[in-house]
C-alpha positions in Angstrom: 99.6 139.8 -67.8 98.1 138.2 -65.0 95.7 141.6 -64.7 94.5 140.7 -68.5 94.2 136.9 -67.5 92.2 137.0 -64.1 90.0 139.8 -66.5 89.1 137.6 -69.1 88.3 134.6 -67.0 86.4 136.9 -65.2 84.1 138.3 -68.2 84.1 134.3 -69.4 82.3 133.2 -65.6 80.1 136.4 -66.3 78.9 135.0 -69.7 78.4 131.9 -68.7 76.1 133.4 -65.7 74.3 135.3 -68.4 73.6 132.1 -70.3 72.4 130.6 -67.4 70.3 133.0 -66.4 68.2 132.7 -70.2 68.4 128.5 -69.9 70.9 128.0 -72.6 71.3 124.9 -72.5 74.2 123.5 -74.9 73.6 120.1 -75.3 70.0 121.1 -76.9 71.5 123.6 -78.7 71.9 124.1 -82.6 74.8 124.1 -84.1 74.5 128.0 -85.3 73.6 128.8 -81.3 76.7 127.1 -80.5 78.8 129.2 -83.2 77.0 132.3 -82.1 77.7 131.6 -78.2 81.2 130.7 -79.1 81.6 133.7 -81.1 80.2 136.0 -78.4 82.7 134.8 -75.8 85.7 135.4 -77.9 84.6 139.1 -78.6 83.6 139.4 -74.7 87.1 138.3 -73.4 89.1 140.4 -76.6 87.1 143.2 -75.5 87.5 143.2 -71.9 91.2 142.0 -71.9 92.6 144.9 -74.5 90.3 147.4 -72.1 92.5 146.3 -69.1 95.7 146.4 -71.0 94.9 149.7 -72.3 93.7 150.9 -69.1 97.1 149.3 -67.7 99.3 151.4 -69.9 97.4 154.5 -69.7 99.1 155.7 -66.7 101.9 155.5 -68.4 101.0 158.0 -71.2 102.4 159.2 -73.5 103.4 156.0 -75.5 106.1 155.9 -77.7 105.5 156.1 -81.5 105.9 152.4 -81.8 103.4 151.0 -79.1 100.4 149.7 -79.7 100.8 150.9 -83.4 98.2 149.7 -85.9 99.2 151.5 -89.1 98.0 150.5 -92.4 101.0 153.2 -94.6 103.1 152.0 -96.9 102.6 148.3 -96.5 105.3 147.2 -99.1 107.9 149.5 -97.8 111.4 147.2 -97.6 112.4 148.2 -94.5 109.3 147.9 -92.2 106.0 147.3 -94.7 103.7 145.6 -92.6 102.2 143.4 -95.4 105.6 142.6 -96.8 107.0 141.7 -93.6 103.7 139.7 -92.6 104.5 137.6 -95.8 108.0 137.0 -94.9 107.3 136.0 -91.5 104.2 134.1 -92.8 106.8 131.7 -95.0 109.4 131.4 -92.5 106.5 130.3 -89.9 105.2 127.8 -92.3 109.1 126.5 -93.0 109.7 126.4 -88.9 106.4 124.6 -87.8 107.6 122.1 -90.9 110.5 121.4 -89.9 109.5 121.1 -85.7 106.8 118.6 -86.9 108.8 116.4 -89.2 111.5 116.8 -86.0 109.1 115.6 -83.8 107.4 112.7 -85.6 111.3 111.8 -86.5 112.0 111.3 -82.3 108.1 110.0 -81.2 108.4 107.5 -84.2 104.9 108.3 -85.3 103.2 111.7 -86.4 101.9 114.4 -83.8 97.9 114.2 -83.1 96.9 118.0 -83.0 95.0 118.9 -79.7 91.6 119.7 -79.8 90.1 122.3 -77.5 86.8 123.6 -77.3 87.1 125.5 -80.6 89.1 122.5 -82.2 85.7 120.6 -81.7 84.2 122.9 -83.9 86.1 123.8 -86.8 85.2 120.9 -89.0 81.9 122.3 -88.4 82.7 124.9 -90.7 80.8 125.2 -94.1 77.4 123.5 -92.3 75.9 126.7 -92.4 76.5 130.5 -92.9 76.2 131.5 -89.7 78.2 128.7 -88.1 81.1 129.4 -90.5 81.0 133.3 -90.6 80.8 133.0 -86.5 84.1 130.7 -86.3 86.0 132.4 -89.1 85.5 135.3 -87.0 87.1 133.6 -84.3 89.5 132.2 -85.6 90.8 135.4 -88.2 90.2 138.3 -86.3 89.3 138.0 -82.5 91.8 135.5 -82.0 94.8 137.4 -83.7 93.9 140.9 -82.3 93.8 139.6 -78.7 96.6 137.1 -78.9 98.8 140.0 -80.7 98.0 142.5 -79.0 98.5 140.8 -75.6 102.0 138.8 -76.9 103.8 141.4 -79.2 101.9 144.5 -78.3 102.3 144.7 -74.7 104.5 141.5 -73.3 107.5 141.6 -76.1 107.3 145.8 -76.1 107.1 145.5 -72.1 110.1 143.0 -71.8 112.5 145.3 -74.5 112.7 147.8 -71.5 114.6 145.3 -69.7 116.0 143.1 -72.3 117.4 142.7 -75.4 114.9 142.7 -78.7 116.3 138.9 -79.2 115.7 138.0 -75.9 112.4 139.3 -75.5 111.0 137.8 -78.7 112.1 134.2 -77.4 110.5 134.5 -74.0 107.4 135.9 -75.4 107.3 132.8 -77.7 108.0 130.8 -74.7 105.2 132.4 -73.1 103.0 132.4 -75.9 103.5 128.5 -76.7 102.7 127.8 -72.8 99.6 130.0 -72.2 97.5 127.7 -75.3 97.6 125.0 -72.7 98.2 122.2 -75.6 101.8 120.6 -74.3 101.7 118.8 -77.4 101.7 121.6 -79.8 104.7 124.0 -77.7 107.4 123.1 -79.9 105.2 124.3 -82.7 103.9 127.3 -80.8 107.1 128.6 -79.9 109.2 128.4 -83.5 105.5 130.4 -84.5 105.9 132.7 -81.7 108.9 133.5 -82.7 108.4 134.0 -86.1 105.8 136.7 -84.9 108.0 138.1 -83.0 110.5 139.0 -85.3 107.9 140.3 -88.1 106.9 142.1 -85.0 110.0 143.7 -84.0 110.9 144.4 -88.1 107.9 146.8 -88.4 106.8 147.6 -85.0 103.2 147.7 -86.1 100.9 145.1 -84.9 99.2 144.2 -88.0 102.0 142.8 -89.1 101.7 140.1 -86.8 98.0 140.3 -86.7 98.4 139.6 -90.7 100.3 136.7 -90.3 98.0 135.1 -87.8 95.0 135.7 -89.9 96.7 133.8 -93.1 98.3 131.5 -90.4 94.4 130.6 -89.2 
């Protein structure tokens, strides 16, 4: 983990240096550069972090059946259908992050602001142009979900079941997941969705499962 984080800070400094280098300049930017630059950073650090984890767990070849599985079969199937299971946990998320909000605004005595972050800033952005909202849907529905899932339920939660129970390693991968967003007014939220994930996770065993219910989820 620290490998995959100190690797994708890395490739963000090298971006920026590139950006630099050709006089971007982002407070004279448009808002479609801004989308595109965004966009390009995400798929930089989702490309370089999977590459280290990969490389990480190559030495430890051959996987088992069940890591790192993106299998698109029988994705209705009771037992372990990945759409089926993506739906389920996609409900049960939506009930839990509910139920933490109203919990939360019941003890503050007013409703939770949602943190912005550099993305955040963007978002209502969205439907200002084609290119701006094809850029940050892109983000936000498919870099963001294949990094974040592959990182927390593909190779944390798989990596902690060798030492722990499936249980336990689903809450402390939601414990790590809710931390590593870096929004301390959102972990209660994080974590109850962390731990949905991890459980449609550990149904199926197939990351798009999770990676479903992220999607729908952004």
């Amino acid at each position: 983990m620290v490998a995959c984080a100190l690797s994708a800070l890395l490739a963000g400094k090298v971006e920026q240096s590139v950006l630099d280098y050709l006089g971007y300049q982002a407070g004279e930017a448009t808002i479609d550069e801004k989308a595109g630059v965004l966009f390009l950073e995400q798929f930089s650090v989702t490309a370089v972090a999977i590459g280290v984890i990969f490389g990480i767990t190559n030495t430890f070849r051959p996987f088992s059946d069940d890591i790192f599985r993106y299998d698109f079969k029988e994705p209705f199937k009771l037992q372990n259908g990945w759409l089926l299971w993506a739906g389920i946990g996609l409900f049960f998320a939506l009930v839990s992050i509910s139920l933490t909000g109203a919990v939360m605004t019941f003890l503050n005595g007013e409703t939770t602001q949602r943190e912005t972050d550099s993305l955040g800033l963007l978002l209502p952005l969205i439907g200002s142009s084609n290119i701006s909202t094809a850029c940050l849907l892109g983000i936000t529905g498919v870099l963001a979900p294949i990094l974040e899932e592959t990182v927390f339920r593909g190779f944390l939660m798989v990596s902690l079941t060798m030492w722990f129970s499936t249980p336990v390693s689903v809450l402390i991968t939601a414990v790590v997941f809710a931390f590593a967003h870096l929004t301390p007014g959102e972990i209660p939220q994080l974590f109850v969705l962390g731990v949905a994930l991890g459980f449609s996770y550990s149904q199926t065993r197939n990351l798009l499962t999770p990676i479903t219910q992220f999607m729908l989820l952004g």
